[in-house]
SEPA-134248 format. One record per residue: residue in three letters; y, z, x of N, C-alpha, C, O in turn. Coordinates in steps of 0.2 Angstrom, whole numbers, padded with zeros to 4 digits, always signed. Layout:
BEGIN
ALAYZXYZXYZXYZX
...
//
This chain:
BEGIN
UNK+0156-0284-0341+0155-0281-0335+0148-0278-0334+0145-0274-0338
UNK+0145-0281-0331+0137-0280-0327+0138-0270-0325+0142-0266-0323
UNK+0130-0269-0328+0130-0261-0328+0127-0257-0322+0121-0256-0321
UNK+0131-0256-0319+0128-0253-0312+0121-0248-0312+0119-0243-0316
UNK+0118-0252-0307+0110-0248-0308+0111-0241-0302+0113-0241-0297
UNK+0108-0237-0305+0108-0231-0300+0100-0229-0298+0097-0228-0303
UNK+0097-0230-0293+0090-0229-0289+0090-0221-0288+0095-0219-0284
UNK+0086-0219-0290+0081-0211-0290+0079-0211-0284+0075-0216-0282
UNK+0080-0206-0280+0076-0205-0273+0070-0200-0277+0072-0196-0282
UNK+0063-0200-0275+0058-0197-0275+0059-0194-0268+0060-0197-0263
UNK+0056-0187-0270+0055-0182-0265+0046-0182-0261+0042-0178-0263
UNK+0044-0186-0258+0037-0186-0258+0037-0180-0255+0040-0179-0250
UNK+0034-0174-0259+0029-0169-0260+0025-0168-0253+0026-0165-0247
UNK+0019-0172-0254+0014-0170-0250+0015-0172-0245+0013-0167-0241
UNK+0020-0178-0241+0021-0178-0233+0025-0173-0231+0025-0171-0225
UNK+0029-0169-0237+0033-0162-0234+0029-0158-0232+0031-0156-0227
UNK+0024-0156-0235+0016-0153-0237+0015-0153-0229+0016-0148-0226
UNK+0013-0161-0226+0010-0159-0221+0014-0160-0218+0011-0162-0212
UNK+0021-0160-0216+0023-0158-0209+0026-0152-0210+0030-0150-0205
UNK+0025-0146-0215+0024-0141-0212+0017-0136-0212+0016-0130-0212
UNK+0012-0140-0212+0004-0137-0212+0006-0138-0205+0006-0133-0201
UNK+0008-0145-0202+0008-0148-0195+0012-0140-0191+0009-0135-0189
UNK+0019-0141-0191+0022-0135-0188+0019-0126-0190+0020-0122-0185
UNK+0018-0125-0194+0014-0122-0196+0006-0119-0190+0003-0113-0189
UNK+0005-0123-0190-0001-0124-0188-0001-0123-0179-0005-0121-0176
UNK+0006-0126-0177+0008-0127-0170+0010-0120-0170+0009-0118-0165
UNK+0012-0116-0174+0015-0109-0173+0010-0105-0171+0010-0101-0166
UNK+0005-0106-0177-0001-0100-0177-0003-0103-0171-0002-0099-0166
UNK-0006-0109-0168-0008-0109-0161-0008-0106-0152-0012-0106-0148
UNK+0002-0105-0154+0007-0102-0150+0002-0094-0152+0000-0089-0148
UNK+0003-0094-0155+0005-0085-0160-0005-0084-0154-0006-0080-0150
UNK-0009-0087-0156-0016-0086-0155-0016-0086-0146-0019-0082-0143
UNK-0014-0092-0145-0012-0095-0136-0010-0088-0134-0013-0086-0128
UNK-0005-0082-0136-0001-0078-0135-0007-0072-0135-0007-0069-0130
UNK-0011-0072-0139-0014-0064-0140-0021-0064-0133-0024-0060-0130
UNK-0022-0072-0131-0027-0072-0127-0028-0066-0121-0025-0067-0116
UNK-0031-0062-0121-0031-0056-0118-0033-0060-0109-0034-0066-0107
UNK-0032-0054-0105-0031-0057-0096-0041-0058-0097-0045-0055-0101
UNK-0041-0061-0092-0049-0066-0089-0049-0061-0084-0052-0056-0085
UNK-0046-0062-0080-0049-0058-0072-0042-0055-0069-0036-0057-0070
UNK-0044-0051-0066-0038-0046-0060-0040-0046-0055-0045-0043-0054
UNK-0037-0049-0049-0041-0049-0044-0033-0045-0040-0028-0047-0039
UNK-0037-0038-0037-0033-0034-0031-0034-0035-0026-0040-0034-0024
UNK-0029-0037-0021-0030-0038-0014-0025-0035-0011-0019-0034-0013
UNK-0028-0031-0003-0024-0030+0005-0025-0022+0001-0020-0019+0002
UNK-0030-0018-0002-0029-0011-0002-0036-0009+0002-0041-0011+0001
UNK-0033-0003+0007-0037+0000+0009-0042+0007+0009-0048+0008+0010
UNK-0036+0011+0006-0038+0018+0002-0036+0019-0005-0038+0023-0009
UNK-0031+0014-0007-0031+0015-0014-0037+0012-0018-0041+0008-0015
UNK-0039+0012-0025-0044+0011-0029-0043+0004-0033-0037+0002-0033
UNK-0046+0002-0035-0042-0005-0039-0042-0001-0046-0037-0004-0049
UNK-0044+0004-0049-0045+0008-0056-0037+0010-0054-0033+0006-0056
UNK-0035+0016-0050-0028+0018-0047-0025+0012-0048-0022+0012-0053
UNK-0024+0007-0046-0020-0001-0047-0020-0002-0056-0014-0003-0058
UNK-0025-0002-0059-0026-0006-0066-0021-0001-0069-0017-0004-0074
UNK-0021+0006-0067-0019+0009-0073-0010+0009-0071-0005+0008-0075
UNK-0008+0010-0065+0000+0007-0064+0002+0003-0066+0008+0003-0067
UNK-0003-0003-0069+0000-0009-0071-0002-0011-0078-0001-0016-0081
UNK-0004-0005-0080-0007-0005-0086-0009-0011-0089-0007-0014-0094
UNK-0015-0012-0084-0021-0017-0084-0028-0015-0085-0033-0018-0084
UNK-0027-0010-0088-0035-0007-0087-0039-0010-0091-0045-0012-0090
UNK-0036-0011-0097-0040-0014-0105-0037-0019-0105-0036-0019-0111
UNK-0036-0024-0103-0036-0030-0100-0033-0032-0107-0035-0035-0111
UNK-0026-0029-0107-0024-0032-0114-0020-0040-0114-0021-0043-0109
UNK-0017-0043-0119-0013-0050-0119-0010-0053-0113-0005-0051-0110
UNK-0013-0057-0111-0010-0060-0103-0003-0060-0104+0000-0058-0099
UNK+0000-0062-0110+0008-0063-0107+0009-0054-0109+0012-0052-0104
UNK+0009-0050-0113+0010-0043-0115+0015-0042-0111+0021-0041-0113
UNK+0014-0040-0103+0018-0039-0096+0020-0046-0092+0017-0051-0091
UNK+0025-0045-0092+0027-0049-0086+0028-0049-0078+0032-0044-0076
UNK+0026-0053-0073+0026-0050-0066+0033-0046-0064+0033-0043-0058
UNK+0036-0046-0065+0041-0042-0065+0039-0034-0067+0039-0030-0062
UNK+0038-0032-0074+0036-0027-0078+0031-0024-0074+0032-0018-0072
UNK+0024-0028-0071+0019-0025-0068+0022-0023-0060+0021-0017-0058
UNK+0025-0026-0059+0027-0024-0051+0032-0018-0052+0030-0012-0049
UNK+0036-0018-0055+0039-0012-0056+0036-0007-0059+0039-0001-0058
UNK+0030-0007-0064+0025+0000-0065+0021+0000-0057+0022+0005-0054
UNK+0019-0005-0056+0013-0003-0049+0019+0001-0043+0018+0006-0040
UNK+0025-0002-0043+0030+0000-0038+0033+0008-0039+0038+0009-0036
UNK+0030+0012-0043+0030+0019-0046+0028+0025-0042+0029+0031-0042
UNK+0022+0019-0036+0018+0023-0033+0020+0026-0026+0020+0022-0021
UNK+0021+0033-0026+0021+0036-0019+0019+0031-0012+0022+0030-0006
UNK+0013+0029-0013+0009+0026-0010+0009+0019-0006+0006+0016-0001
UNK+0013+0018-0011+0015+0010-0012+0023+0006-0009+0028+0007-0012
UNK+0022+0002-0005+0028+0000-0001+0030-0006-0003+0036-0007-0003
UNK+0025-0012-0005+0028-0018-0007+0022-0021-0012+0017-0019-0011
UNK+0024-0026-0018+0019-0028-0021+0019-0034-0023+0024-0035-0027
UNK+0015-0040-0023+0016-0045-0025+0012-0046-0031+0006-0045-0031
UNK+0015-0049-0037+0011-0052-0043+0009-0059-0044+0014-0062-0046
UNK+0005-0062-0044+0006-0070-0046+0001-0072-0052-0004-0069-0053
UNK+0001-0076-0056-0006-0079-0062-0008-0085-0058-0005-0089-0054
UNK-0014-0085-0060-0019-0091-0061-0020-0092-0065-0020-0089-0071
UNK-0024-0100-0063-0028-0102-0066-0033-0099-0073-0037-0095-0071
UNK-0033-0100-0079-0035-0096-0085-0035-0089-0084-0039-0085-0081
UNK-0029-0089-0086-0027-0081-0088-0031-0076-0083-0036-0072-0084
UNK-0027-0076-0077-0032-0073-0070-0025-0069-0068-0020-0074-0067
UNK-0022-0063-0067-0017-0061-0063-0019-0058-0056-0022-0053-0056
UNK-0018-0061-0051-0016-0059-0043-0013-0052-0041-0007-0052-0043
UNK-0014-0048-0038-0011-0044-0035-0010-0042-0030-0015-0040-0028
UNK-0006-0040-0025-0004-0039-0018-0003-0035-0017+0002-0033-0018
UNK-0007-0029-0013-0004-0023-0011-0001-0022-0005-0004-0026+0000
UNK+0003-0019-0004+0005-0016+0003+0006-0009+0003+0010-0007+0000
UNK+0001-0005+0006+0001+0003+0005+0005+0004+0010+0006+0001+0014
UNK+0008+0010+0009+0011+0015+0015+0008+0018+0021+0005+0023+0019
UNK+0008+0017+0025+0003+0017+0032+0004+0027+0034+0008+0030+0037
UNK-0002+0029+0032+0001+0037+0033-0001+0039+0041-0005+0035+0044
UNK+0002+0044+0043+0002+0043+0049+0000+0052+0053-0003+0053+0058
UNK+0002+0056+0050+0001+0062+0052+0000+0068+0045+0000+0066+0039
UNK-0001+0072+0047-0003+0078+0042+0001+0081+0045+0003+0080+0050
UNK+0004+0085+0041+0013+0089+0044+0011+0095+0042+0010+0096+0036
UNK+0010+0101+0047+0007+0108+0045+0011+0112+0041+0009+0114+0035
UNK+0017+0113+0044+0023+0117+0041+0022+0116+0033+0021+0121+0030
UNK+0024+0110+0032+0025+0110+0021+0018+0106+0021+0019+0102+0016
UNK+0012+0106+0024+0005+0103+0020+0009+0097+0016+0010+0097+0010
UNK+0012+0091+0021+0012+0084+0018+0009+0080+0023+0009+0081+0028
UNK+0007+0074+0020+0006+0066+0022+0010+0064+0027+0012+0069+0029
UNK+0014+0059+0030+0020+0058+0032+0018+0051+0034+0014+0049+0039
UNK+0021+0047+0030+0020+0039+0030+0024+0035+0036+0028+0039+0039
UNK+0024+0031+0037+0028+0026+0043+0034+0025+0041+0037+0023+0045
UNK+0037+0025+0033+0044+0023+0032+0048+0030+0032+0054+0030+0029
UNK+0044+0035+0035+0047+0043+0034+0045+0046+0028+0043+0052+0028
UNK+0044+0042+0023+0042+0048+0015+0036+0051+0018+0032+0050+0023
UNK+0036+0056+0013+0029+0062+0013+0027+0064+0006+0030+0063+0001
UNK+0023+0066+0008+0022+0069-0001+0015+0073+0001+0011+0072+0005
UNK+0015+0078-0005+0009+0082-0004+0004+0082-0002+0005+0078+0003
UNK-0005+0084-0001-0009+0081+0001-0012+0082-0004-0009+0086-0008
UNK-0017+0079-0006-0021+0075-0012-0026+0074-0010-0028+0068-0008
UNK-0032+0081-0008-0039+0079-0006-0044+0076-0012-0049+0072-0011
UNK-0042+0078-0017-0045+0074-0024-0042+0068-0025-0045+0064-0030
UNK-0035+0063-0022-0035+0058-0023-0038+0053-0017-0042+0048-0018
UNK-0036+0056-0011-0038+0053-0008-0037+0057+0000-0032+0061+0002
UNK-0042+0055+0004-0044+0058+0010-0043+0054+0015-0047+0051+0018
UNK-0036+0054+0018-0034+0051+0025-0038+0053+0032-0040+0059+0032
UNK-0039+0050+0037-0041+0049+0043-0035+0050+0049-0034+0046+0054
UNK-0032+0057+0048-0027+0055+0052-0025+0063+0056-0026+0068+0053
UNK-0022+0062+0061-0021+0070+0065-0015+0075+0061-0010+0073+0058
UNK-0017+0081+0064-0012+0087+0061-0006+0088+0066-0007+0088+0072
UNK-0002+0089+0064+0006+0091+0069+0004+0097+0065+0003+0099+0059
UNK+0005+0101+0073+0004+0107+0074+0011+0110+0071+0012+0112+0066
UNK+0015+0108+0076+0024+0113+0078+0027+0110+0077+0026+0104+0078
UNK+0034+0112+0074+0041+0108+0075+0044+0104+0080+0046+0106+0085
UNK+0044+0096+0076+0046+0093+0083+0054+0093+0081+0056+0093+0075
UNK+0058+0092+0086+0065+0093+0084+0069+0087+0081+0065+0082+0080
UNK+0075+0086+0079+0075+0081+0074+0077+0076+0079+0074+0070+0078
UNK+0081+0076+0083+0083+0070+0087+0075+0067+0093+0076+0063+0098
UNK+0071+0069+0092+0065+0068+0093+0060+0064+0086+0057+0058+0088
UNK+0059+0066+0081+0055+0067+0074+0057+0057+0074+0052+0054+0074
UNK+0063+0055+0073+0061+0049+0072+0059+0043+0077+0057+0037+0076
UNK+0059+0046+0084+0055+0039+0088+0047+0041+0089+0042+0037+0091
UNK+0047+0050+0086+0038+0049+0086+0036+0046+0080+0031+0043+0081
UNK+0039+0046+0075+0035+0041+0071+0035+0036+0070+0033+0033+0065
UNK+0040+0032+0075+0039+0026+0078+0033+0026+0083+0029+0022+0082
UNK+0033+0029+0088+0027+0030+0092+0020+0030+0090+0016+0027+0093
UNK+0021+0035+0083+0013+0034+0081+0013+0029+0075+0008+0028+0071
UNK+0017+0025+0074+0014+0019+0069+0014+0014+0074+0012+0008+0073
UNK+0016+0016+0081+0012+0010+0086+0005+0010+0089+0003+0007+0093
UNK+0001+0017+0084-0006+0017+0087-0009+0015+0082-0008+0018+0077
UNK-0014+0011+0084-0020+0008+0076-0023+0013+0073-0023+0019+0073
UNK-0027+0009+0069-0031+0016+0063-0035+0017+0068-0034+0023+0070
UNK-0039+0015+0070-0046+0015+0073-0046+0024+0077-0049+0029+0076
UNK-0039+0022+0082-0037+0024+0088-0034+0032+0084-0035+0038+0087
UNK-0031+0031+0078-0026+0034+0076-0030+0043+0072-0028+0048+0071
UNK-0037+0040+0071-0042+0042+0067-0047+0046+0070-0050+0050+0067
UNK-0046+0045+0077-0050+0049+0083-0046+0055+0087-0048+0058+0092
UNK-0039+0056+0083-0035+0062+0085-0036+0066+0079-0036+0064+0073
UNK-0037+0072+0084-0037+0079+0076-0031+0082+0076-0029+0084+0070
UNK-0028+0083+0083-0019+0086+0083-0017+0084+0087-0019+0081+0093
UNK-0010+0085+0083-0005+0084+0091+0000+0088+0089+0001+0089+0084
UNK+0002+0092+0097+0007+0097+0096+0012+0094+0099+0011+0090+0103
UNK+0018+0096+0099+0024+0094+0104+0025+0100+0109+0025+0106+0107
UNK+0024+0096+0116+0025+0101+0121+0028+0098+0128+0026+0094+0132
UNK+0035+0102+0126+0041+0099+0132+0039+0103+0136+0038+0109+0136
UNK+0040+0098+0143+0041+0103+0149+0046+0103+0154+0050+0098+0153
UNK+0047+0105+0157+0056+0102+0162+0057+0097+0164+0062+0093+0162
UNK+0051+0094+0167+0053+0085+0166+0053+0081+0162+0056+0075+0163
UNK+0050+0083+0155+0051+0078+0148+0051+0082+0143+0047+0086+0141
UNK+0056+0080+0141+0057+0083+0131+0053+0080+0127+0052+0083+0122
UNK+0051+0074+0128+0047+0071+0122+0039+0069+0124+0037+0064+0123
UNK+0036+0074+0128+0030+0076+0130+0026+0077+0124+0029+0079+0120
UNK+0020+0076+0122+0017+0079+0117+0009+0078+0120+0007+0074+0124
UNK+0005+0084+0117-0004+0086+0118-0005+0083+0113-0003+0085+0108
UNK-0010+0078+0115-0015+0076+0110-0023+0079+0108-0027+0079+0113
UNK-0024+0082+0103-0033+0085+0103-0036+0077+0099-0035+0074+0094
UNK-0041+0076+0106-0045+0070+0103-0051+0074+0099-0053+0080+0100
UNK-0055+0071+0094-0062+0072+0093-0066+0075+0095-0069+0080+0093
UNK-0066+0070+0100-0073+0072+0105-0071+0079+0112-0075+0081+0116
UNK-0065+0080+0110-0066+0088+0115-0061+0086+0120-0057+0090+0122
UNK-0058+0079+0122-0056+0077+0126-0044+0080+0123-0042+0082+0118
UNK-0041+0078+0129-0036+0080+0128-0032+0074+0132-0034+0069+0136
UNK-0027+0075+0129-0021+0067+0130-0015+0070+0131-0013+0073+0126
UNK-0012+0070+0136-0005+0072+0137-0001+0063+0137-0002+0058+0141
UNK+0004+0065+0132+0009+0057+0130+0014+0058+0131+0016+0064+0130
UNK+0020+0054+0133+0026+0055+0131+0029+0047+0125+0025+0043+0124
UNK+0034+0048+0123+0036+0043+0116+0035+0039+0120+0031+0035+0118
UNK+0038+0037+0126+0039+0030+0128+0032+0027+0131+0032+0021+0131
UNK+0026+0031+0133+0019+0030+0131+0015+0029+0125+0009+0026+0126
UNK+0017+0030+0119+0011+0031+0113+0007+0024+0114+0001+0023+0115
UNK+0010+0020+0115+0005+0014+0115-0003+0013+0118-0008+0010+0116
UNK+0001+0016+0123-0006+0017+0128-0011+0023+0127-0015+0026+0131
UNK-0012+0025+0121-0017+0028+0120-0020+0023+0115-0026+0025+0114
UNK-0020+0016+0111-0024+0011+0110-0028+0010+0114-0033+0007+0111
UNK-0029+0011+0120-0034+0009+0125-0038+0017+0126-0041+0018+0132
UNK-0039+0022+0121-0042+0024+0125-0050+0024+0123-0053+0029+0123
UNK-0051+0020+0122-0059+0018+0122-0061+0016+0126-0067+0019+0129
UNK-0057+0010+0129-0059+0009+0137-0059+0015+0142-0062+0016+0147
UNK-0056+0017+0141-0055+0023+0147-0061+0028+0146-0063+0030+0152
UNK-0063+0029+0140-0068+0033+0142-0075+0030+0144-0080+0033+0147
UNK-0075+0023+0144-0081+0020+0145-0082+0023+0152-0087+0025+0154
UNK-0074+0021+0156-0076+0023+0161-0078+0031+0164-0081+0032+0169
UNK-0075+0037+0160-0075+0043+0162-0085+0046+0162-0087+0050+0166
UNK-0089+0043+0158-0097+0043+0158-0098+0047+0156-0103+0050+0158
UNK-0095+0049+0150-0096+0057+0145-0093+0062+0150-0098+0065+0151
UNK-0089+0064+0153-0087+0068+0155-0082+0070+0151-0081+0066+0146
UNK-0080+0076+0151-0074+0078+0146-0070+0084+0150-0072+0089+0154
UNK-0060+0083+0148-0055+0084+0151-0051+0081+0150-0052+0077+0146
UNK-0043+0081+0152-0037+0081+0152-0036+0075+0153-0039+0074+0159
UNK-0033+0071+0151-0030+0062+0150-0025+0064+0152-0024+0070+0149
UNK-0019+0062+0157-0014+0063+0158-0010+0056+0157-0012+0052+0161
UNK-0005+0054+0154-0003+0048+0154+0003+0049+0153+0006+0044+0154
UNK+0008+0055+0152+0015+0057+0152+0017+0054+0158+0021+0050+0158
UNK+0015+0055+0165+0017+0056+0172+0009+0053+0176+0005+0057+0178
UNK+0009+0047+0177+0006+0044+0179-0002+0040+0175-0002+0038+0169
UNK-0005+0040+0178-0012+0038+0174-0017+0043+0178-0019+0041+0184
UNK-0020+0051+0176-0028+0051+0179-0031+0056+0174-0028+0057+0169
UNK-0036+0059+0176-0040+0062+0172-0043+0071+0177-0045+0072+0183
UNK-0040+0074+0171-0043+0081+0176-0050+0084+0171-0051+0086+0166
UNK-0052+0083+0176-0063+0084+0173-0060+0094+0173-0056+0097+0176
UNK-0064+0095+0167-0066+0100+0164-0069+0104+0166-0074+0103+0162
UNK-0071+0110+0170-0077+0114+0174-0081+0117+0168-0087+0120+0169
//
């Protein structure tokens, strides 16, 4: 009976060797790819906020590992902010993240509790060390079935426009509950009602026409102007 031969498998060593120096090597690459800290931040659409105020919400100041946070992560620290209504996050090209801001459009100074009072209704205290808005004071109580079409009224007047009122009081008279005075800047005075605020966007033009004269804008109840003695 013929002796059955039995064949030794050898373990070659060194190709073991190098496929895991190889995987090895792909790990530490990943692990190194991974610590690459952020290149550039670039913040965009902010007006009054700071990009520094931005970095630190997003805890991006120190420009730590690009992946560390995720656009999610960052959007939900930067969306923390009072201030802050929508935010978009995107990356670029070599480790670059994008920023989007949408601030809250403040609209009045509220006498009564000294707040801000933004266009989607919130308020929050004033913050002359954070930051110093350009916008008029409400003098007096406007009533509550009134309070939300004025501040639809005044988020329909621009900055520019918005920036050249120092107050406005509510002043009903028997023909109109939603009457309100305007004090302009320059000395000048504006009577509105809600269903007018628009038309104080124009009132640039209108003074070209008045020739430095100063006096009472009536636009509640008609269009004219009462010159001042």
């Amino acid at each position: 009976m013929p002796k059955k031969v039995i064949k030794k498998t050898r373990i070659k060593f060194f190709n073991l060797f190098l496929i895991l120096v190889f995987f090895a090597g792909i790990v530490f690459g990943v692990y190194l790819y991974l610590k690459v800290p952020v290149k550039n931040i670039i913040i965009n659409n902010t007006t009054y906020l700071n990009d520094d105020y931005i970095l630190d919400l997003a805890h991006l100041k120190y420009y730590p590992e690009y992946y560390k946070y995720s656009n999610y992560r960052i959007k939900k620290n930067i969306m923390k902010s009072e201030y802050i209504s929508d935010v978009t996050v995107k990356r670029r090209f070599f480790h670059t993240i994008e920023i989007t801001i949408t601030e809250k459009k403040p609209l009045f100074y509220r006498d009564s509790d000294r707040k801000i009072v933004f266009s989607d209704r919130s308020s929050l205290v004033e913050n002359n060390d954070f930051v110093i808005f350009r916008i008029p004071r409400v003098m007096n109580y406007i009533p509550n079935n009134i309070y939300k079409s004025f501040i639809k009224g005044m988020n329909s007047i621009n900055e520019d426009t918005l920036s050249r009122i120092s107050d406005i009081v509510y002043d009903p008279n028997d023909l109109d509950k939603e009457r309100f005075l305007l004090y302009m800047d320059d000395g000048n005075m504006v009577y509105l009602t809600l269903t007018k605020f628009k038309m104080i966007n124009y009132y640039n033009t209108v003074l070209e026409q008045l020739e430095d004269r100063k006096g009472i804008l009536y636009l509640d109840n008609g269009n004219h102007f009462q010159i001042k003695e």
